[in-house]
C-alpha positions as a Markdown table, in Angstrom:
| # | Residue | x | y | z |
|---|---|---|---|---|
| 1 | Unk | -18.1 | -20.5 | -1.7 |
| 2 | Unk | -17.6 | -18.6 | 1.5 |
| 3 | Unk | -15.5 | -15.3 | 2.6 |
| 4 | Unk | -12.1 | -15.9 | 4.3 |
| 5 | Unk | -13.4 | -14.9 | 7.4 |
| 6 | Unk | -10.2 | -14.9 | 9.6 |
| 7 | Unk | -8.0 | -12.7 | 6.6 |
| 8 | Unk | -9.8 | -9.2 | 7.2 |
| 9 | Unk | -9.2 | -9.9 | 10.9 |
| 10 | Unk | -5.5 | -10.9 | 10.0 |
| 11 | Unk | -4.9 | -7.6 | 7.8 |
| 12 | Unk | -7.0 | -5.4 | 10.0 |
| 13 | Unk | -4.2 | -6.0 | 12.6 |
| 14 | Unk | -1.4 | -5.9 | 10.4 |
| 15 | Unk | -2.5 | -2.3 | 9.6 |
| 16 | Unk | -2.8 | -1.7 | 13.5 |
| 17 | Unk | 1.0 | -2.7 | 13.3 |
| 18 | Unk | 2.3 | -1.3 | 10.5 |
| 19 | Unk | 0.6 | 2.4 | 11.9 |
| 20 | Unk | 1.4 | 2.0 | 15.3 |
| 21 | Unk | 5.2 | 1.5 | 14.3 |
| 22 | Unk | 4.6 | 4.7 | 11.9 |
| 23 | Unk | 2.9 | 6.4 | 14.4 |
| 24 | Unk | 5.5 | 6.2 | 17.0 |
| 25 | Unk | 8.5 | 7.7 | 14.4 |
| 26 | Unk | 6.5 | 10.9 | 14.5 |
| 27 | Unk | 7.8 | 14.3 | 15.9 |
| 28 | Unk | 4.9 | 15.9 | 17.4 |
| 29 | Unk | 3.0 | 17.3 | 14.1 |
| 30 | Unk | 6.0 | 16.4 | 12.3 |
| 31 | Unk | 5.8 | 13.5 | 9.9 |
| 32 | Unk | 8.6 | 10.8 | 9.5 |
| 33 | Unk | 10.7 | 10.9 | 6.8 |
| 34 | Unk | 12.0 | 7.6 | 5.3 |
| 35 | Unk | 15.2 | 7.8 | 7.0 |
| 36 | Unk | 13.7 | 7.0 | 10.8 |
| 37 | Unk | 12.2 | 3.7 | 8.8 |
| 38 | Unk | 13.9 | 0.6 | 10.0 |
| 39 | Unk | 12.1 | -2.0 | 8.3 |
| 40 | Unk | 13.2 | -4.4 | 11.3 |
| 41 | Unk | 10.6 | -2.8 | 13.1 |
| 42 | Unk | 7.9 | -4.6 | 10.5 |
| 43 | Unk | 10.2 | -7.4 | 9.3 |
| 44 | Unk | 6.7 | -9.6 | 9.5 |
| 45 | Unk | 5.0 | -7.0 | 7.3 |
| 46 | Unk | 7.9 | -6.6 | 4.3 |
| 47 | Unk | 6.6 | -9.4 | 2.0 |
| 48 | Unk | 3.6 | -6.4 | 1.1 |
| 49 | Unk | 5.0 | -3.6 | 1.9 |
| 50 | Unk | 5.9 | -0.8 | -0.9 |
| 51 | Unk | 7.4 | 2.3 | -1.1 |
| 52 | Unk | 5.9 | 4.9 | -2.8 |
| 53 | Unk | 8.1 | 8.2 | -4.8 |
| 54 | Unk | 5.6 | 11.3 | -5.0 |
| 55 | Unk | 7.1 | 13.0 | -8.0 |
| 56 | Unk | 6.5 | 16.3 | -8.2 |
| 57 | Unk | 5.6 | 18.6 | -11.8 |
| 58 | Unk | 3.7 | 16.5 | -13.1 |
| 59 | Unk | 2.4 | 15.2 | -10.1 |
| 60 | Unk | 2.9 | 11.1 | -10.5 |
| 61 | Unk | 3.5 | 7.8 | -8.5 |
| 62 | Unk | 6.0 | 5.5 | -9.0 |
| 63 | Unk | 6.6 | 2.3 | -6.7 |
| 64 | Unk | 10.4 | 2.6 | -5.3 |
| 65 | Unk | 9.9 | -0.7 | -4.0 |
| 66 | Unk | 7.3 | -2.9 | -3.9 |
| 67 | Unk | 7.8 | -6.7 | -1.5 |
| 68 | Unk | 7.9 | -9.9 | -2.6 |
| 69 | Unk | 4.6 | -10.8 | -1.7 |
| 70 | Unk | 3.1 | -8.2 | -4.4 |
| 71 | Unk | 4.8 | -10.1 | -7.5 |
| 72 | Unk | 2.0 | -12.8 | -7.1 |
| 73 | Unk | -0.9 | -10.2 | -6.4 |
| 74 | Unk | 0.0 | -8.2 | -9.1 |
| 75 | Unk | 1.3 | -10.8 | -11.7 |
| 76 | Unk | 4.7 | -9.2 | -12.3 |
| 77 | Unk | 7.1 | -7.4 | -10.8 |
| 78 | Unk | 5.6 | -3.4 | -10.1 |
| 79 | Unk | 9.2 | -1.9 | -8.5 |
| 80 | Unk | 9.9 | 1.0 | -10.2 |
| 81 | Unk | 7.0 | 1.7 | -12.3 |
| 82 | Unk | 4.6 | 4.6 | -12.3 |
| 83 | Unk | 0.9 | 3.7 | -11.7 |
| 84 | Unk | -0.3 | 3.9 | -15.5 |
| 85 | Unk | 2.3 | 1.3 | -15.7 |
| 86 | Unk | 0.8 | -0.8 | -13.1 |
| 87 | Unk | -3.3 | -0.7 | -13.6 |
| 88 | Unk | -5.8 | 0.3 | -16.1 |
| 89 | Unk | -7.4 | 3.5 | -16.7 |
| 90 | Unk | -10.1 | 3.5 | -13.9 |
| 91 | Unk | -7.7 | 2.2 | -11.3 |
| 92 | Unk | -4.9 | 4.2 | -12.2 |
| 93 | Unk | -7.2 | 6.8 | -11.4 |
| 94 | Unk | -8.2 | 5.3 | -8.1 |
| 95 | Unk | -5.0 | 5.2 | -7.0 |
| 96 | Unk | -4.2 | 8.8 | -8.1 |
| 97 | Unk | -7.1 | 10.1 | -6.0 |
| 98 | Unk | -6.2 | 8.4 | -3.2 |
| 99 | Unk | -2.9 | 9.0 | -3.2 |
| 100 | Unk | -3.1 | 12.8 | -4.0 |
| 101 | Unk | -5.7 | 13.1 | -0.5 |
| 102 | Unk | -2.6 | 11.5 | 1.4 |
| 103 | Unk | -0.2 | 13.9 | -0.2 |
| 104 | Unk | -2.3 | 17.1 | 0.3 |
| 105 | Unk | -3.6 | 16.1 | 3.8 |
| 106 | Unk | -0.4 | 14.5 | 5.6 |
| 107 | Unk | -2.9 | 12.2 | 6.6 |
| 108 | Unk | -3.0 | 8.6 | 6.6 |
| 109 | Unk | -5.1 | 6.8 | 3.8 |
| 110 | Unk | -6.8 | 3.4 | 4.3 |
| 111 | Unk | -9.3 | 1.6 | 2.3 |
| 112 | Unk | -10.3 | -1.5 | -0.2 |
| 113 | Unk | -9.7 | -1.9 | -4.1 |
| 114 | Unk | -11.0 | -4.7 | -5.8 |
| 115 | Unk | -9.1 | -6.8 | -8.8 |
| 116 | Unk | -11.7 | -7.0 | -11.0 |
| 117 | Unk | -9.4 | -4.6 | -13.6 |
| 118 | Unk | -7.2 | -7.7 | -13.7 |
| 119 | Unk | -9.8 | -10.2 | -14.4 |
| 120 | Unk | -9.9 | -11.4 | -10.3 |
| 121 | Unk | -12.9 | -9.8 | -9.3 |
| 122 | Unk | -12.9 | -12.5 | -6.2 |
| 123 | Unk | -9.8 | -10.6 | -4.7 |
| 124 | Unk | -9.7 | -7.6 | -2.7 |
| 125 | Unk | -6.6 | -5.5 | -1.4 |
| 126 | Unk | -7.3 | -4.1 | 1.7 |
| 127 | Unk | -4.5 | -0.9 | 1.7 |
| 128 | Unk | -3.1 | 1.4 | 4.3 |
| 129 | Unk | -0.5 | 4.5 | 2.8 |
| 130 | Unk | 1.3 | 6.0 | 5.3 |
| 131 | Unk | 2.9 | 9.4 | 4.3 |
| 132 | Unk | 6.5 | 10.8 | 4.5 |
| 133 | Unk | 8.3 | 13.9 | 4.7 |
| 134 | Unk | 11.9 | 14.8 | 4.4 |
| 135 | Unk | 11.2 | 17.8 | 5.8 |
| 136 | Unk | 8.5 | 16.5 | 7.6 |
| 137 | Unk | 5.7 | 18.8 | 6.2 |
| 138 | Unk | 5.5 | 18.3 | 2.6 |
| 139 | Unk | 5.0 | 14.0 | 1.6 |
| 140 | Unk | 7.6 | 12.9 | -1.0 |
| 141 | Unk | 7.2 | 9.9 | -0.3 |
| 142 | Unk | 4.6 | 6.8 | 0.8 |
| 143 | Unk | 5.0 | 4.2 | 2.9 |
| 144 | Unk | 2.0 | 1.2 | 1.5 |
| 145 | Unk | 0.8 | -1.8 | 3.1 |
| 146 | Unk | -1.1 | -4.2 | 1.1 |
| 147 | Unk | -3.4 | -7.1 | 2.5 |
| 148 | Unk | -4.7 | -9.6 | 0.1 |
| 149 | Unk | -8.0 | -11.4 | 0.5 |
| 150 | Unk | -10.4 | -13.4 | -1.6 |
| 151 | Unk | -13.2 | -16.1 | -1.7 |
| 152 | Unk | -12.2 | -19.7 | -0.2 |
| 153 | Unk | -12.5 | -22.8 | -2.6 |
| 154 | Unk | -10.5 | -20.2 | -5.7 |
| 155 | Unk | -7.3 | -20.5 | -6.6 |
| 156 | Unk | -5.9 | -17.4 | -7.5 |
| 157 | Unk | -2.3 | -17.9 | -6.4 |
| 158 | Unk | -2.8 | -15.0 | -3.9 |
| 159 | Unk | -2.7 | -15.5 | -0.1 |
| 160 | Unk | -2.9 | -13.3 | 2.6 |
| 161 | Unk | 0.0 | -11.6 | 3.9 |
């Protein structure tokens, strides 16, 4: 069995891509709010791409859109449902950490969560969250890229995006 050498590479510029665009929408310290995003300017990217509400009182996640590509990684369709909906405990929990550091700092997240909580400990997710302001201060909302990658010679029904 050997690592899929050439799909780190593959997502590591996709996030490049996906952050440049993001990067460019932003008004000096100001962050962009989801109206400047023309998903045009990604249309490579959409098939993992998700859109993340930050609702506020309690503080929760719910996915306002999640792409095509993430019915296969996440065995169902996760558009429109909050995160204890989505994963177990411990990675509901993940997620909420992560997520609440992007919301607090304005700052970019990036990382790597494995599916071993769905019983595919041979696949990885390698993530970048972009945040989003209406005002462009306070993040309401998140802007996800997801990047699936596994062992060779598995058949998980995942492939990279």
């Amino acid at each position: 069995m050997s690592v899929q050498l050439g799909a780190p590479a593959t997502a590591m510029r996709a996030h490049e891509e996906l952050f440049g665009y993001w990067s460019g929408l932003r008004r000096g310290s100001r962050l962009p709010r989801r109206a400047d995003i023309d998903p045009e300017g990604f249309k490579r990217l959409l098939p993992t791409v998700s859109l993340i509400d930050v609702e506020k009182d309690p503080r929760d996640y719910r996915l306002r859109l999640a792409g095509t590509g993430l019915y296969g990684v996440y065995g169902g369709e996760i558009t429109g449902k909050r995160l204890k909906d989505i994963y177990n405990a411990a990675s509901a929990e993940y997620w909420r950490q992560e997520l609440d550091k992007i919301v607090e700092s304005g700052k970019p997240g990036v990382g790597h969560h494995n599916f071993a909580w769905r019983g595919a400990a041979h696949m990885t997710v390698l993530w970048l969250r972009l945040p989003l302001a209406t005002n462009g201060r306070d993040v309401d909302m998140i802007l996800g890229y997801d990047a699936p990658v596994g062992l060779s010679g598995e058949s998980s029904g995942i492939r990279a995006a």
